[in-house]
C-alpha positions in Angstrom: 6.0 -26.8 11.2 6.6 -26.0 15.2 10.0 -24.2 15.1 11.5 -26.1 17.7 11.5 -29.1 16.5 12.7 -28.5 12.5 15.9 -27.0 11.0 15.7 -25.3 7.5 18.6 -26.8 5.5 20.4 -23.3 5.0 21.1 -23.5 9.1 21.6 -27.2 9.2 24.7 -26.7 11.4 22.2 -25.2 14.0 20.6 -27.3 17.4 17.8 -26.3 19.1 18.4 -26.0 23.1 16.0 -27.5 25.8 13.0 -25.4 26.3 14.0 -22.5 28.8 12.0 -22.6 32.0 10.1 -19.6 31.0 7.7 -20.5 28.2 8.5 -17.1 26.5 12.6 -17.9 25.5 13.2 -19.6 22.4 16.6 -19.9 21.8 18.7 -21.2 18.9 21.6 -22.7 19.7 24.9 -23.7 17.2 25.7 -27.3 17.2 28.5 -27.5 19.7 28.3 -23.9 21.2 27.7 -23.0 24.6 25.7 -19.3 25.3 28.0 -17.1 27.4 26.9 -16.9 30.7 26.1 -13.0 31.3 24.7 -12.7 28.1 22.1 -15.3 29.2 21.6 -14.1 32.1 20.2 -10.8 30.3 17.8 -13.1 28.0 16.4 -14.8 31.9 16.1 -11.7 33.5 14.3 -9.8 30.6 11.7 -13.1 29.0 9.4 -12.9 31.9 8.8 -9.4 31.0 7.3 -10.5 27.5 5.3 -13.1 25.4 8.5 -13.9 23.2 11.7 -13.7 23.4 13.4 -15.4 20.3 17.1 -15.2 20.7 20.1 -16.7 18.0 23.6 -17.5 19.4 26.9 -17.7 17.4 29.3 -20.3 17.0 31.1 -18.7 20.2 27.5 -18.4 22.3 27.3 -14.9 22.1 23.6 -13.6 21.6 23.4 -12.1 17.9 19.6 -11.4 17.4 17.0 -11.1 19.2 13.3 -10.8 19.0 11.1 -8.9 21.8 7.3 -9.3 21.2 4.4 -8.3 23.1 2.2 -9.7 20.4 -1.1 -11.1 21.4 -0.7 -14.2 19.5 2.3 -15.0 21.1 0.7 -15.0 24.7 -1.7 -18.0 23.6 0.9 -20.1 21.7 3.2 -19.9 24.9 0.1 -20.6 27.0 1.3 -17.5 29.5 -2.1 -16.4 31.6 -0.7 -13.5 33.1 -0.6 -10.3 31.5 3.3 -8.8 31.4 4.5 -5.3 31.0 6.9 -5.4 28.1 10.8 -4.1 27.7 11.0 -0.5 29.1 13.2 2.4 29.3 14.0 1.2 33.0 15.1 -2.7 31.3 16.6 -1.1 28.1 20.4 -0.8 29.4 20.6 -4.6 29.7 20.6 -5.0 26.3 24.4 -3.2 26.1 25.2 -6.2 27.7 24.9 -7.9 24.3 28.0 -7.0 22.8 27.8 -8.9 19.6 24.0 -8.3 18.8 23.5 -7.7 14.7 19.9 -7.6 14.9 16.8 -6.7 17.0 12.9 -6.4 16.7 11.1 -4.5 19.1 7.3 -5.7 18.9 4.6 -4.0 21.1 7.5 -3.1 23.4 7.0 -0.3 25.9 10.6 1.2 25.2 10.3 5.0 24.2 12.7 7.7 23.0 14.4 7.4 26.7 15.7 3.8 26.4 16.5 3.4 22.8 20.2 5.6 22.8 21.3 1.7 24.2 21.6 1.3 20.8 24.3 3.2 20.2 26.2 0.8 22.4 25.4 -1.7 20.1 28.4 -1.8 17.3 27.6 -4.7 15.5 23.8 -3.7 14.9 22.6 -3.9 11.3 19.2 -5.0 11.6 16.6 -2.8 13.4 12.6 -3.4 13.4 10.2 -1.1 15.0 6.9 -2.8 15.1 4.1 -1.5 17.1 6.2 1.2 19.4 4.7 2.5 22.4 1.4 5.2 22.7 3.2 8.5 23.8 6.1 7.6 22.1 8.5 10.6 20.8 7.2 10.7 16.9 10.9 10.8 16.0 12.4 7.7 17.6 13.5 6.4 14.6 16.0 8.9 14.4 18.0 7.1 17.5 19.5 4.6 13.8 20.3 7.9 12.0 24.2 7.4 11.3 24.4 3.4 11.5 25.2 1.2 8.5 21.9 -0.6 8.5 21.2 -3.7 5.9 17.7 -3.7 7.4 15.1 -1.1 8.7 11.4 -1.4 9.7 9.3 1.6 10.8 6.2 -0.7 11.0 2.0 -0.9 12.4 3.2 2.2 14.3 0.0 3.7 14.4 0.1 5.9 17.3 3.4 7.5 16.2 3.3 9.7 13.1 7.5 10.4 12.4 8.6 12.5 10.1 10.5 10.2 7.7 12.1 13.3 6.2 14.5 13.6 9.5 15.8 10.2 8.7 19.2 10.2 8.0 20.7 8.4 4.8 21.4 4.4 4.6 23.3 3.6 1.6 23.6 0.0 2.1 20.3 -0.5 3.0 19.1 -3.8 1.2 15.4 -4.4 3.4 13.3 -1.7 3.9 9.5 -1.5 5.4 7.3 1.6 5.2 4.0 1.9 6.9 1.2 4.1 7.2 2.5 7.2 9.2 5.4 6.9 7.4 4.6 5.9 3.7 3.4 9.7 2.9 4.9 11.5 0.3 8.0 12.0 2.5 9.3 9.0 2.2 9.9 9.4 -1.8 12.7 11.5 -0.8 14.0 9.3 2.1 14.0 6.5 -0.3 16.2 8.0 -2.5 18.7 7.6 0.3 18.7 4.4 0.1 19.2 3.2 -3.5 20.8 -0.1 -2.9 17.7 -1.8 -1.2 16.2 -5.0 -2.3 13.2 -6.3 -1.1 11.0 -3.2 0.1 7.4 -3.4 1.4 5.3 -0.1 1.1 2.0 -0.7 3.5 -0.5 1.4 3.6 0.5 4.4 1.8 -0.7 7.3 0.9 0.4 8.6 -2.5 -0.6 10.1 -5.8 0.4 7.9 -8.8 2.8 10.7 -9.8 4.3 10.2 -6.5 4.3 6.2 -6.4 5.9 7.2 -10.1 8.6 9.0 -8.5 9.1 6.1 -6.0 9.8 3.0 -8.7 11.8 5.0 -10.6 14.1 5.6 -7.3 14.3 1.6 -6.8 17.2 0.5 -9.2 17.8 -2.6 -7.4 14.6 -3.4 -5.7 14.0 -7.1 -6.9 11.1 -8.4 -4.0 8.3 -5.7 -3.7 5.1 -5.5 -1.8 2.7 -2.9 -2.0 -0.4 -2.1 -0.5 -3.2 0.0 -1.7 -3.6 3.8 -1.5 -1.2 4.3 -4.2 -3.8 6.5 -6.4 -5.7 3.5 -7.8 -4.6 0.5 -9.6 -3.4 2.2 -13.1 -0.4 3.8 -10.8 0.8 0.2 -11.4 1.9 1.5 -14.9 5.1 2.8 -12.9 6.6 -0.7 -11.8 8.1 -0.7 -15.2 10.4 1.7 -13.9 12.1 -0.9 -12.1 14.7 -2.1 -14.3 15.4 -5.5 -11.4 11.5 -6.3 -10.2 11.5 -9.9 -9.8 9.0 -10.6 -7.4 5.6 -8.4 -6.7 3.3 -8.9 -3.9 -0.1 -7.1 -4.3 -1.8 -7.0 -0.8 -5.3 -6.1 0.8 -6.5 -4.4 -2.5 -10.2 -4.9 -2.6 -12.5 -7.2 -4.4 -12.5 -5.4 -7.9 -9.8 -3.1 -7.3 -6.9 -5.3 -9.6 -9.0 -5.9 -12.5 -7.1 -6.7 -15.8 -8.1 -3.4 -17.7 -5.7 -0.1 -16.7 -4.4 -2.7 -13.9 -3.2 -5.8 -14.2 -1.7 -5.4 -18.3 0.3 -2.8 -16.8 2.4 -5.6 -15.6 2.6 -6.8 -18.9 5.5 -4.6 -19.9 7.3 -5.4 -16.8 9.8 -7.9 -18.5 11.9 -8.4 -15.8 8.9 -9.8 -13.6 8.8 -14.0 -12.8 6.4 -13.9 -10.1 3.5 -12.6 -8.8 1.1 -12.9 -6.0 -2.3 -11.8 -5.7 -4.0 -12.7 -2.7 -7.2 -10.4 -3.3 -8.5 -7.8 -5.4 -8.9 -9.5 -8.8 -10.8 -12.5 -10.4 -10.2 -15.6 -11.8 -10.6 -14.0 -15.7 -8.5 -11.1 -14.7 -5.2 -13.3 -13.7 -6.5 -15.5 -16.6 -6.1 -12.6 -19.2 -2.7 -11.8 -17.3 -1.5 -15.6 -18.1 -2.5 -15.5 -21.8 -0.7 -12.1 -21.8 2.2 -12.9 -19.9 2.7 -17.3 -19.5 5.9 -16.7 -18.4 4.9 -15.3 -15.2 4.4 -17.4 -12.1 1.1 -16.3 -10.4 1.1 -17.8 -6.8 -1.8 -20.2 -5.8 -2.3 -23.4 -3.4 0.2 -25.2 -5.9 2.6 -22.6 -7.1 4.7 -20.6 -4.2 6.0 -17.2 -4.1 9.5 -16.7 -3.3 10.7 -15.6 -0.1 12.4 -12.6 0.7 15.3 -12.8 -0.6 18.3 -10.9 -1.7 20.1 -11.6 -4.8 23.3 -12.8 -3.0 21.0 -15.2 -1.6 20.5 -13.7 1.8 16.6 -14.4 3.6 15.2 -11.8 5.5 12.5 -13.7 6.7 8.6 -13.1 7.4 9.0 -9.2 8.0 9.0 -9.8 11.6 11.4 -11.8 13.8 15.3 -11.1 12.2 15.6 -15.0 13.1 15.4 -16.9 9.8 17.4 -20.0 10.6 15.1 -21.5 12.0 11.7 -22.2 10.5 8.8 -20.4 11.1 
């Protein structure tokens, strides 16, 4: 569905505005609120520097999340020809102009080290997503959200960048977590168990021995919605989900053809009692999730006819596709 034009039911209260004149602003608008004037004027001034700019207002107008992406994809779907430089350190102060904002996304931005201690100036920020962050970039950058209460956190497809997770600081009331690659090392076991009230936590690309994914689960208390990638010391490190005494949910991605078979794999799930739903998209074959069913009928294995739940948290909060922080509006 084109998200301009459809409203999920859990944001039924929201209208869409007219399409801005620059094709990258999409902007979600309360029914009956009008945006504060200055606050637009930073979304005008900063949308023709990027391919997206997905912005949500509050029931005053006041700009509450935002979503800056550089993304390739986005480029075609706007139908913008030219090629545009991004949000830098020399564009990052407007964003203290956004008094109210609870949650942004940077995405291929061009923002480094320099421009990201605007943050600080943001009070109400919970929700911070670092997705592709620029070549060159200091490797600790992250640190800039050491100290803030966050409910979300993405270090994410930063490539480039290697941090060392180990200086991040402690986020108790973390509920959304993403790991990737340079940052889903061995480190982060012990960063993790900073954050032991996280929910729905996706572990891409690591690199870890099964006594070390071991460690991990059993530091996930209340993880309920988890995706994991391989590189976790082979599929029989699976035996250590059933350390997680809340797993609800489990998304296996990008594991090879073979590399989930049933055999020291997938009957390690078995014992997992607490586990309604599971999603496979590669890696095993039809006799493998076949043997899992006969093992296991109680478990919903996602297909073309049987979804897998979103992510959510158990108060019912959505956190969306692992991107944009906007979920009201659907994607």
């Amino acid at each position: 569905m084109n998200r301009r034009t459809f409203i999920l039911q859990t944001a039924a209260a929201f209208a869409m505005s007219a399409r801005a004149a620059d094709p990258a602003l999409v902007e979600h608008l309360r029914a009956g609120a009008k945006p504060v004037a200055a606050e637009r004027e930073v979304l005008a001034a900063l949308a023709p520097k990027v391919y997206e700019l997905e912005a949500e207002y509050d029931s005053g107008g006041h700009v509450i999340k935002l979503f800056l992406s550089q993304h390739g994809q986005h480029q075609k779907e706007h139908h913008i020809v030219e090629n545009r430089p991004g949000v830098g350190d020399a564009d990052a102060p407007l964003l203290a102009r956004l008094p109210q904002l609870q949650a942004i996304c940077f995405e291929m931005q061009p923002v480094t080290e320099k421009g990201l201690p605007v943050l600080n100036a943001l009070k109400h920020l919970r929700d911070v997503r670092f997705h592709y962050m620029a070549a060159g970039i200091d490797p600790d950058f992250a640190t800039v959200v050491n100290g803030r209460d966050l409910d979300v956190l993405h270090i994410k497809h930063n490539f480039s960048a290697k941090p060392d997770v180990g200086k991040l600081g402690a986020f108790p009331n973390l509920r959304y977590l993403v790991l990737d690659t340079t940052v889903a090392k061995a480190p982060c076991v012990e960063f993790v168990k900073k954050c032991l009230r996280v929910e729905v936590f996706e572990l891409h690309r690591p690199t870890l021995r099964p006594e070390q994914f071991g460690e991990l689960c059993a530091h996930l208390p209340n993880v309920r919605w988890f995706e994991v990638k391989p590189n976790i010391g082979g599929c029989g490190a699976l035996q250590h989900l059933k350390l997680m005494p809340r797993l609800e949910c489990l998304q296996l991605s990008q594991w090879k053809d073979g590399a989930l078979p049933f055999d020291d794999g997938l009957e390690h799930l078995v014992p997992v009692k607490t586990l309604k739903h599971l999603n496979v998209p590669s890696g095993s074959t039809p006799a493998d999730l076949d043997r899992l069913r006969q093992a296991r009928p109680d478990i919903q294995i996602a297909s073309r006819d049987v979804k897998f739940p979103p992510k959510q948290a158990a108060d019912g909060t959505l956190f969306g596709s692992g991107t944009s922080p906007i979920v009201a509006v659907e994607k």
